[in-house]
N, C-alpha and C positions, 0 to 999 in steps of 0.2 A: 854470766850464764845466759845461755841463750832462751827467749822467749818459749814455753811450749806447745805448738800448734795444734797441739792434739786438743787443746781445750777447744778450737775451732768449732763453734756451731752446740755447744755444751750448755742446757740448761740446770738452772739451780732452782735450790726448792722456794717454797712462796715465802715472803718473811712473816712474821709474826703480824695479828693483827693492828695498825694505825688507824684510833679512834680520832680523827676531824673534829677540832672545835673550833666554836666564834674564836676564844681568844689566841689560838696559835694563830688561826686565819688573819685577823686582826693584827697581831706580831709580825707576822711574815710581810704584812702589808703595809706597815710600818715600817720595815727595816729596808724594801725597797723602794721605800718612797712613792706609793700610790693609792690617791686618796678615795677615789671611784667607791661611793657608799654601799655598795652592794656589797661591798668585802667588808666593811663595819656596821651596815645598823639592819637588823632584819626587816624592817619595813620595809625599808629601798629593793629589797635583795627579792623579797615577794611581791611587789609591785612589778617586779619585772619577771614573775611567775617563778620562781625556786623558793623553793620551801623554807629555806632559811638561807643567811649570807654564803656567800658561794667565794671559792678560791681566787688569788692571782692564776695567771698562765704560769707562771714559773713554780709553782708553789709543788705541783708533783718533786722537786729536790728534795724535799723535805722526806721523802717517803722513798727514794730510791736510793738514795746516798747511802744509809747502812748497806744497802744490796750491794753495792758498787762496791764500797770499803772491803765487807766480806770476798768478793773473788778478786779485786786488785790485791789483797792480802795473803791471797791462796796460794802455799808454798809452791807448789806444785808448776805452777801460770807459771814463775820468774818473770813477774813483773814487776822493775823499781818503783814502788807508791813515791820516793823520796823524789824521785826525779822528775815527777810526772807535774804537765797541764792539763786542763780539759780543753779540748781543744773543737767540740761541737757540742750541741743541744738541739735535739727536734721535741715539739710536742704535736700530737693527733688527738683532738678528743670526741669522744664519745658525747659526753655530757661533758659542765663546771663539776670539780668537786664541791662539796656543800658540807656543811656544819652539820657533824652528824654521823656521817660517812665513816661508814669502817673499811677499812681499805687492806689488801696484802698487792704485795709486786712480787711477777713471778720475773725473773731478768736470764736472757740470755746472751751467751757472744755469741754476734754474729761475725765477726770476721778479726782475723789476727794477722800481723801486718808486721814485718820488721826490716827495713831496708835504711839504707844512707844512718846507720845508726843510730836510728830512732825506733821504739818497737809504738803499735798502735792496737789499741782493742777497740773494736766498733759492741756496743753493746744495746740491747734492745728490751728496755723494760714495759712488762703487760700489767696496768693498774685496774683492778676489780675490785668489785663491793666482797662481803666474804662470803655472798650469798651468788656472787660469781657474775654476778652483771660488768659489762666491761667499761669504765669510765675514759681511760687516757692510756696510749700509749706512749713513749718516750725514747727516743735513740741518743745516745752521746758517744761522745770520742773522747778514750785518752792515750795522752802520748808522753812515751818516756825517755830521753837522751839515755842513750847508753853509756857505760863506762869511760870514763877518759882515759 
């Protein structure tokens, strides 16, 4: 089934709020192996003025991936999730996320792409406090072989 382009330029609604802690921060920072004290002990983390340990660069996945899940999911898109890479990652930020932080992502597509039988969704998520200050934005790419 062919991609549907109409979702082109389609926002969705903000996800549920994501409360930030030392210990996911801590986790996430663990899991990619880096050790940078600011992301585990809060002294290091306010020595270097934030209020409490602050995020990896990578660590907005953690907050966007349901977003993502839900509209690669979206019957409607005909997007194979099964077939799919991610096939880019930007981050822009505003601020570090910080320990603490409540966060929603509003995520839209920005561009729907389907040639040489591969479809591609360019997609562009907006990360805010829930009180609407803007911390990170994030663009990814995924890409799905079509049918054999």
């Amino acid at each position: 089934m062919a991609l549907n382009m109409a979702y082109e330029g389609r926002t969705f609604p903000p996800t549920e709020p994501y409360q930030v802690g030392r210990e996911k921060i801590r986790e996430f920072a663990e899991a990619i192996g880096v050790t940078d004290a600011a992301y585990h002990d809060p002294a290091a983390a306010q020595a270097l003025g934030h209020p409490d340990v602050i995020a990896p660069p990578t660590f907005p996945i953690v907050i966007t991936m349901p977003a993502t899940r839900l509209i690669s999911d979206d019957p409607g898109l005909n997007f194979d999730y099964a077939r799919m890479v991610h096939g880019d990652q930007r981050f822009a930020y505003v601020r570090p996320i910080r320990a603490g932080d409540e966060l929603v992502c509003v995520t839209m597509i920005e561009k729907l792409t389907s040639r040489a039988g591969l479809d591609s969704i360019a997609l562009r998520a907006d990360i805010a406090t829930t009180a609407g200050e803007p911390v990170v934005t994030t663009w990814s790419k995924l890409v799905a072989r079509g049918e054999a």
